[in-house]
KOLVOBA-481688 format. One record per atom (N, C-alpha, C, O): atom name; residue in one letter; x, y, z. Coordinates in pm, 1 decimal, decimal comma. Layout:
! residues N
CA/A/X/Y/Z
...
This chain:
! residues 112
N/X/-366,4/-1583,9/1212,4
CA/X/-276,5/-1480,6/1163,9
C/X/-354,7/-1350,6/1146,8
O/X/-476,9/-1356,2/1132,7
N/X/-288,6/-1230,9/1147,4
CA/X/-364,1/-1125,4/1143,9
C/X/-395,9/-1124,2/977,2
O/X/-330,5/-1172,5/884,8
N/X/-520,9/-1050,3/977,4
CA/X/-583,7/-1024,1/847,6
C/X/-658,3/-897,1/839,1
O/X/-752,6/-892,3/918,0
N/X/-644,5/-809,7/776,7
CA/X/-753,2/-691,6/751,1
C/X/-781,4/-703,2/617,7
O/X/-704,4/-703,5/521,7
N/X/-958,7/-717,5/624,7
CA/X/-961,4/-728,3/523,9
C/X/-1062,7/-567,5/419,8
O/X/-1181,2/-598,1/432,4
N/X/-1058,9/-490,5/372,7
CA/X/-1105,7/-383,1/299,8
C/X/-1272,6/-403,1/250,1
O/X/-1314,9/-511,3/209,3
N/X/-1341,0/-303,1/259,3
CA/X/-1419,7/-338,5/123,7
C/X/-1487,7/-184,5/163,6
O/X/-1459,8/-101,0/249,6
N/X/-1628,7/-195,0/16,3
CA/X/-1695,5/-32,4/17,4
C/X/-1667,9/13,4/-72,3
O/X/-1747,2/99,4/-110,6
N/X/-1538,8/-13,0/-164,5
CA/X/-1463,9/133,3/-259,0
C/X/-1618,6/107,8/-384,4
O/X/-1723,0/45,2/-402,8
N/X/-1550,1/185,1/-425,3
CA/X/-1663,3/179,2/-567,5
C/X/-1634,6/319,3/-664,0
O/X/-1541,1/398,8/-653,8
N/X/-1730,1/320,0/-744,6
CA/X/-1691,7/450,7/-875,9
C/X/-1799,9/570,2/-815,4
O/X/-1900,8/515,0/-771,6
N/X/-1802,5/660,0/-807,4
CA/X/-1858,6/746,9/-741,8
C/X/-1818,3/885,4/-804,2
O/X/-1705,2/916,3/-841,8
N/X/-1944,4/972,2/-808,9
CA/X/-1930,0/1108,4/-915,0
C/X/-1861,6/1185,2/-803,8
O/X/-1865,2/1147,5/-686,6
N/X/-1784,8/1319,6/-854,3
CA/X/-1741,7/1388,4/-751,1
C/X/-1865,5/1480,7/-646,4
O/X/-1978,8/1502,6/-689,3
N/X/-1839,5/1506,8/-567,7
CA/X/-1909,4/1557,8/-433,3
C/X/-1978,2/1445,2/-363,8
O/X/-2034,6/1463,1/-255,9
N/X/-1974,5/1327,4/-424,8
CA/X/-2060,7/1176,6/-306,8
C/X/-1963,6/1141,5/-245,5
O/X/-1847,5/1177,8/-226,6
N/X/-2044,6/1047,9/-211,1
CA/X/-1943,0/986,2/-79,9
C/X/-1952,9/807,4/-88,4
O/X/-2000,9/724,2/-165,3
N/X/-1895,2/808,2/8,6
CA/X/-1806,6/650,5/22,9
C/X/-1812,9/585,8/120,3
O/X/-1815,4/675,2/204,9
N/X/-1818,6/473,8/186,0
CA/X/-1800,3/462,6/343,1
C/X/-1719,9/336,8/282,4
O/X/-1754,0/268,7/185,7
N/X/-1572,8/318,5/384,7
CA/X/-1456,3/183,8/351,2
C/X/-1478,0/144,6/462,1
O/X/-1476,9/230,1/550,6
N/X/-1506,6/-3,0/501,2
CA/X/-1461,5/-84,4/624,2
C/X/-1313,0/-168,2/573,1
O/X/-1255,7/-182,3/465,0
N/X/-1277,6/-231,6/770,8
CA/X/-1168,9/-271,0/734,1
C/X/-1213,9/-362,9/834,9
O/X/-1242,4/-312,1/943,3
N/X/-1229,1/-512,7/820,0
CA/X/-1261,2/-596,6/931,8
C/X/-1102,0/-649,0/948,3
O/X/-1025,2/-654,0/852,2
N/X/-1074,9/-676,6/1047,5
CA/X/-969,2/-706,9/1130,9
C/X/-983,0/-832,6/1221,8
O/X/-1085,3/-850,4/1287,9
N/X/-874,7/-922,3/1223,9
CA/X/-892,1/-1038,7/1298,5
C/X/-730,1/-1069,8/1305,3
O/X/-642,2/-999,2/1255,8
N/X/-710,5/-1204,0/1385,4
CA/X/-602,3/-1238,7/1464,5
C/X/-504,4/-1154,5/1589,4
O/X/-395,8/-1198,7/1626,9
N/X/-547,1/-1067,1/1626,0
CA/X/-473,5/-968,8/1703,9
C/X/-551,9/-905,8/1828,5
O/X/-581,6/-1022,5/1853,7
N/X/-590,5/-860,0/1892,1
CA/X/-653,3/-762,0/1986,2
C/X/-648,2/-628,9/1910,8
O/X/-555,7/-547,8/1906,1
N/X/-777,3/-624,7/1848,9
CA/X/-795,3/-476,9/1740,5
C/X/-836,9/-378,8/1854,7
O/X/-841,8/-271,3/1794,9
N/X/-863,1/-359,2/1958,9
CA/X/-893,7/-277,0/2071,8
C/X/-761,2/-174,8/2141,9
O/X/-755,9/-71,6/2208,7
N/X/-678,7/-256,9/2091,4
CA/X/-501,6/-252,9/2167,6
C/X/-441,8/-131,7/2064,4
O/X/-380,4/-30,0/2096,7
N/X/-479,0/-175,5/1936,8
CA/X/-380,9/-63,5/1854,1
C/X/-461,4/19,4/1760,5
O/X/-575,7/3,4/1717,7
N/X/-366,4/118,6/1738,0
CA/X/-444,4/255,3/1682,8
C/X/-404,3/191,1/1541,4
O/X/-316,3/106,5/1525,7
N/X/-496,5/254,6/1427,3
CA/X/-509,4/231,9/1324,0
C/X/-501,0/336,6/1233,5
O/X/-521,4/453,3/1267,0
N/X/-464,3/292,5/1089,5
CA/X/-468,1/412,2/969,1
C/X/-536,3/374,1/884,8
O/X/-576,9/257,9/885,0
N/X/-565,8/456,4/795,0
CA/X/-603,3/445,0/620,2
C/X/-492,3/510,9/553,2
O/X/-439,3/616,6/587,4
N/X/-457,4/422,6/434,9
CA/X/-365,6/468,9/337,9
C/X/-402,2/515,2/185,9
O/X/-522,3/511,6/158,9
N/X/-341,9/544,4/116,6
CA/X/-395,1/528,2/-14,6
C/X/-264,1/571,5/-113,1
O/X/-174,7/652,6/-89,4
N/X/-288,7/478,5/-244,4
CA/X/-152,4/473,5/-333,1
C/X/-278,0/496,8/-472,5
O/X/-396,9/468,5/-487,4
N/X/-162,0/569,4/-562,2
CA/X/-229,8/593,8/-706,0
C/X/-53,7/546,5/-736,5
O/X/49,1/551,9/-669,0
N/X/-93,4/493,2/-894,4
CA/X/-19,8/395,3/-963,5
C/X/130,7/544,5/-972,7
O/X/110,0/661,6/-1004,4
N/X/254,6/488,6/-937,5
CA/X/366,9/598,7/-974,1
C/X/356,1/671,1/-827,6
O/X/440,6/752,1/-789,5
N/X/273,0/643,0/-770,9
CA/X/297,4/718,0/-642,9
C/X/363,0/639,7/-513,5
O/X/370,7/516,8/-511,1
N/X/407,0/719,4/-411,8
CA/X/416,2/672,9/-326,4
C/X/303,0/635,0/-233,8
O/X/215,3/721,2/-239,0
N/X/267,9/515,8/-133,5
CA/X/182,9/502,6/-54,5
C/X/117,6/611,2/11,6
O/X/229,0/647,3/49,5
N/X/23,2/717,9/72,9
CA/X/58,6/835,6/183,7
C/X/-64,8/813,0/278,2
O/X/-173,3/770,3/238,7
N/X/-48,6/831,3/348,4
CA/X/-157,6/861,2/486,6
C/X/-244,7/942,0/493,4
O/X/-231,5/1060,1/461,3
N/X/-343,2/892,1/534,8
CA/X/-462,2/978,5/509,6
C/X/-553,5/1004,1/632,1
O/X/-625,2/1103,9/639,5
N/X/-544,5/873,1/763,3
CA/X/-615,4/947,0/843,4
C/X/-571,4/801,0/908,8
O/X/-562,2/697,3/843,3
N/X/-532,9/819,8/1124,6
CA/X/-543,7/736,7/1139,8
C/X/-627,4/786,6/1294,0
O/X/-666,9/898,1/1328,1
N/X/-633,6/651,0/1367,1
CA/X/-725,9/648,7/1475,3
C/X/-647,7/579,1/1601,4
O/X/-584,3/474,8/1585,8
N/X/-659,0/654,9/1744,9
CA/X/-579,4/574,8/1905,8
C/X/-689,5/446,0/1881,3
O/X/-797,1/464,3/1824,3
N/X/-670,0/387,2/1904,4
CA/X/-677,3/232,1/2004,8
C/X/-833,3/261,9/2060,0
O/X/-919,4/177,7/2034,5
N/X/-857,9/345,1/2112,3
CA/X/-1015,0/419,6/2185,8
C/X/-1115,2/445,1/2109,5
O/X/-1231,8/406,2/2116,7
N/X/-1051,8/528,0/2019,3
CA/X/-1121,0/600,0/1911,0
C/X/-1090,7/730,7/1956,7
O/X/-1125,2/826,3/1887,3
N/X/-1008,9/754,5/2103,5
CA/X/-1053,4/893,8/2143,3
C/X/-979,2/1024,5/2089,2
O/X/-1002,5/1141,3/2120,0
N/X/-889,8/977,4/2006,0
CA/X/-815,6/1071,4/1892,2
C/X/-763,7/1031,6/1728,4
O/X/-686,1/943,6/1691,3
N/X/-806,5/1089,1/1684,2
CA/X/-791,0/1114,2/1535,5
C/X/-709,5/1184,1/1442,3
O/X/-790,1/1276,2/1429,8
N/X/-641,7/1208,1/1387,0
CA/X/-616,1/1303,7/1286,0
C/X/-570,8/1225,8/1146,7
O/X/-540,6/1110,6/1115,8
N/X/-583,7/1360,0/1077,3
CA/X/-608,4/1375,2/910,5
C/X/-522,7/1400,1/799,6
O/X/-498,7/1519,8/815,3
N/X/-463,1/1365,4/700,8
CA/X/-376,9/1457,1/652,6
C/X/-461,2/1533,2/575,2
O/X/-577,4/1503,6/547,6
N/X/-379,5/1668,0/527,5
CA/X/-437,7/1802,2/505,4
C/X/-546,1/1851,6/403,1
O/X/-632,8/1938,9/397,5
N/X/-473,3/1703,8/289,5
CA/X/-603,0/1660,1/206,8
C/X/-714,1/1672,2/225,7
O/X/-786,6/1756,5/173,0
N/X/-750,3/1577,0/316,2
CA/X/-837,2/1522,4/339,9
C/X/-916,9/1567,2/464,8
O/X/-1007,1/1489,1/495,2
N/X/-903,3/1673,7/542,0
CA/X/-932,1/1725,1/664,5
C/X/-1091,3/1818,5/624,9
O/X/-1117,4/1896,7/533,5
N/X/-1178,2/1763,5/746,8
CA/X/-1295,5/1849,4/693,0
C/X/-1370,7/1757,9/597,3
O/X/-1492,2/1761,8/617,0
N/X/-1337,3/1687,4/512,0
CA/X/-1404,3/1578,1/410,7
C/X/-1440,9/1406,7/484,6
O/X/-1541,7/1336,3/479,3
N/X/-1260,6/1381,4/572,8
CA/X/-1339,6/1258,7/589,0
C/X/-1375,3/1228,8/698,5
O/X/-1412,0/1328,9/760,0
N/X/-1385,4/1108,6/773,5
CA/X/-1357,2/1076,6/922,0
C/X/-1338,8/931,3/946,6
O/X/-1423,6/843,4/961,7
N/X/-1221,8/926,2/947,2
CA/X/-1212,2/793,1/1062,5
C/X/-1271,1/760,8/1171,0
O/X/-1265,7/852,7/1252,7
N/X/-1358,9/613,3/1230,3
CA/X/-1356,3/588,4/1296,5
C/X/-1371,4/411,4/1334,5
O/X/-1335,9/340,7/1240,2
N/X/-1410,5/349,2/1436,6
CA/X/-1414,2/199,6/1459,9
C/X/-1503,1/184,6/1546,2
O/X/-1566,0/271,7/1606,4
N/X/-1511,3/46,1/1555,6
CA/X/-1630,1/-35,8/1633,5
C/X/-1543,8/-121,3/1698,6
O/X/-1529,7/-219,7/1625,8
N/X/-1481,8/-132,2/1795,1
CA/X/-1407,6/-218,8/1896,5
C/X/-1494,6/-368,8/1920,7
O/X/-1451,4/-483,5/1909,0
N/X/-1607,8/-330,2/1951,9
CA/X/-1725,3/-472,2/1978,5
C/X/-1724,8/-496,6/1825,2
O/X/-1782,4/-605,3/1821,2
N/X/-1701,2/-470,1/1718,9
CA/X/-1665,8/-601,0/1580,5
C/X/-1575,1/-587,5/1543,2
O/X/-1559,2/-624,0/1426,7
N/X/-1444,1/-519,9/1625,2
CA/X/-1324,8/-540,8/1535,9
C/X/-1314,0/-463,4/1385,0
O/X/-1236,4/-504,3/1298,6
N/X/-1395,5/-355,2/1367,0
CA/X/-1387,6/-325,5/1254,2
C/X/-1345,8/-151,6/1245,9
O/X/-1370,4/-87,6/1348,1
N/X/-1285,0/-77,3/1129,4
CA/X/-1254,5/46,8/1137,2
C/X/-1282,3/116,3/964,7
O/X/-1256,1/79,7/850,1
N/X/-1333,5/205,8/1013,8
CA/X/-1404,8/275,9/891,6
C/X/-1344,8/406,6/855,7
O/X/-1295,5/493,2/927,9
N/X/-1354,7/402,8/774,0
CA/X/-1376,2/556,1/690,6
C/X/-1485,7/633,5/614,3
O/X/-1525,3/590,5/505,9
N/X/-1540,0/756,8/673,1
CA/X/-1612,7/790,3/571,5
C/X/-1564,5/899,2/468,8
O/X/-1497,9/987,9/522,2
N/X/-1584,3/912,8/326,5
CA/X/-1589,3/1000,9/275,8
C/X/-1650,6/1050,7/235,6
O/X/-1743,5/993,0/179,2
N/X/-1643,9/1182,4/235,3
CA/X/-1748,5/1295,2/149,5
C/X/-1666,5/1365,6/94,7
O/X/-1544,2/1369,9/107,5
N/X/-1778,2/1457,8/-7,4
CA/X/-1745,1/1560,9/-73,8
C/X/-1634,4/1494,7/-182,8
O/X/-1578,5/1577,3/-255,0
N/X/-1607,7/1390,3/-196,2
CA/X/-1541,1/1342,0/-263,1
C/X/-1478,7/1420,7/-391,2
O/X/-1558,5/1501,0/-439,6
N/X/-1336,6/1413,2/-463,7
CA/X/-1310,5/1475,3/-534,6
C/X/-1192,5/1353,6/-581,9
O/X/-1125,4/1272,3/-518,4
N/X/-1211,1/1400,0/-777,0
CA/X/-1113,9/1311,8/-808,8
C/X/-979,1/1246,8/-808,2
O/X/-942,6/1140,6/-858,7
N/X/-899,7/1356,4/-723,0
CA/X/-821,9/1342,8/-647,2
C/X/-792,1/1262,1/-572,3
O/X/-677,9/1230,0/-539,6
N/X/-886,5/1221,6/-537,6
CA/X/-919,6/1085,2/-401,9
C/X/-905,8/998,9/-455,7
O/X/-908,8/898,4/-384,8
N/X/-888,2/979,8/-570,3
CA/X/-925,2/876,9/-651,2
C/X/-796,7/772,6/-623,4
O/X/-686,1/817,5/-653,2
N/X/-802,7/645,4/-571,9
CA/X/-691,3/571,1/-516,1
C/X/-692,5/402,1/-463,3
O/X/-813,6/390,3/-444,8
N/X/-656,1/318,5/-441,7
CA/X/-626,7/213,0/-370,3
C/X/-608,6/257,4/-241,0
O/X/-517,7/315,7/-182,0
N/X/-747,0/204,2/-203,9
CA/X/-704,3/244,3/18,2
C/X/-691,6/163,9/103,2
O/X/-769,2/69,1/115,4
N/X/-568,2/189,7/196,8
CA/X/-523,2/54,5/247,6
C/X/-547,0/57,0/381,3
O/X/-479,8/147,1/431,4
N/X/-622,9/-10,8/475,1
CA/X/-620,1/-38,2/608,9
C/X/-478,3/-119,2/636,0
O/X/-413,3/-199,4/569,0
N/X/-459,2/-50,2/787,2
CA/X/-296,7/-32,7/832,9
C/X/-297,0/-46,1/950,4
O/X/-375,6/29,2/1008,0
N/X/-212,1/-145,4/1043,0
CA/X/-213,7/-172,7/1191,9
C/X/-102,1/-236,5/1208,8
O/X/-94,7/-359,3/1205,1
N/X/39,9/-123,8/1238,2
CA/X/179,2/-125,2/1283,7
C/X/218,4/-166,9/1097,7
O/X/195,3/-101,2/996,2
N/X/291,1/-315,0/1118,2
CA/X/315,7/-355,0/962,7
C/X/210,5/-444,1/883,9
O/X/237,2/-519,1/790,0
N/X/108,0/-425,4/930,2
CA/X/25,4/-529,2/857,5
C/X/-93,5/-457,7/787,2
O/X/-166,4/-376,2/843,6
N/X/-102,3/-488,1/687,8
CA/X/-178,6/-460,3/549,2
C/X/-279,1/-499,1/503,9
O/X/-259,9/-608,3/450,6
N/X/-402,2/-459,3/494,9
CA/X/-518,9/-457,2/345,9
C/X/-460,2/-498,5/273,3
O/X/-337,6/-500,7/262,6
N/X/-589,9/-565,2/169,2
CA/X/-534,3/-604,3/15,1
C/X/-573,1/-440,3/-72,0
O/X/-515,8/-412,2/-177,3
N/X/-675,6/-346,9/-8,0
CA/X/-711,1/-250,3/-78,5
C/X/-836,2/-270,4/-123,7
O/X/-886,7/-380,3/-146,8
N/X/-897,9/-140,6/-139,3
CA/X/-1003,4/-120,5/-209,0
C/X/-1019,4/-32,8/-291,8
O/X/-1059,4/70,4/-237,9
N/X/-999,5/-19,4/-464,5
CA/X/-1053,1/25,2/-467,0
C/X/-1147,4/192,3/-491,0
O/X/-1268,2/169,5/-485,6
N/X/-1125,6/300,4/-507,8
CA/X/-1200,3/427,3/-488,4
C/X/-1172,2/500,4/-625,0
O/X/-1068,4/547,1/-671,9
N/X/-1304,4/493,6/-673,5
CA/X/-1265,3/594,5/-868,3
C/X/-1366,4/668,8/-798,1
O/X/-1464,0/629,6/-734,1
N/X/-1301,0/843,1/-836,1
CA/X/-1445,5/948,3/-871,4
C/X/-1404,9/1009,3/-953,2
O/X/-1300,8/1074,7/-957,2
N/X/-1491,6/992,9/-1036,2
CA/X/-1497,7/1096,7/-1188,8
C/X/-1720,4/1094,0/-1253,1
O/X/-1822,1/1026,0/-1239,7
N/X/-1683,6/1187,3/-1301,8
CA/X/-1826,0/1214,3/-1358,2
C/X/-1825,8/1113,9/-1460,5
O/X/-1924,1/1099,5/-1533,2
């Protein structure tokens, strides 16, 4: 069955950074383009950055543009995020995303 599974988040002061993997299995992870999500409690889920199938296109939402970058490793099935410059804002549960299937989350506090 498909599974993505999260990890990386952690507590982190503002301006550091972060790196999230998302290992992926049961599916052909090469085939489909991927996202990162992220939910704070009362919020709605929102999008934050996803990736083609290649890697050979990307984009960001506006947040987050300039700070992070998506990308993957096709030879392990796995898809990352990095963050920088981090700000408390960011501060969230981030969900790896492929069509309807879901992360459990990881995860991400920044505060001093």
């Amino acid at each position: 069955q498909v599974q993505l599974v999260e990890s990386g988040g952690g507590l982190v002061q503002p301006g550091g950074s972060l790196s999230l993997s998302c290992a992926a299995s049961g599916f052909t992870f090469s085939t489909y383009g991927m996202r990162w999500y992220r939910q704070t409690p009362g919020k709605e889920r929102e999008f934050v950055a996803g990736i083609s199938s290649s890697g050979g296109s990307t984009n960001y939402a506006d947040s987050v543009k300039g700070r992070f970058t998506i990308s993957r490793d096709n030879t392990k099935n796995t898809l990352y995020l990095q963050m920088n410059s981090l700000k408390p804002e960011d501060t969230a549960v981030y969900y790896c995303n492929s069509r309807f299937y879901w992360g459990q989350g990881t995860q991400v506090s920044v505060s001093s």
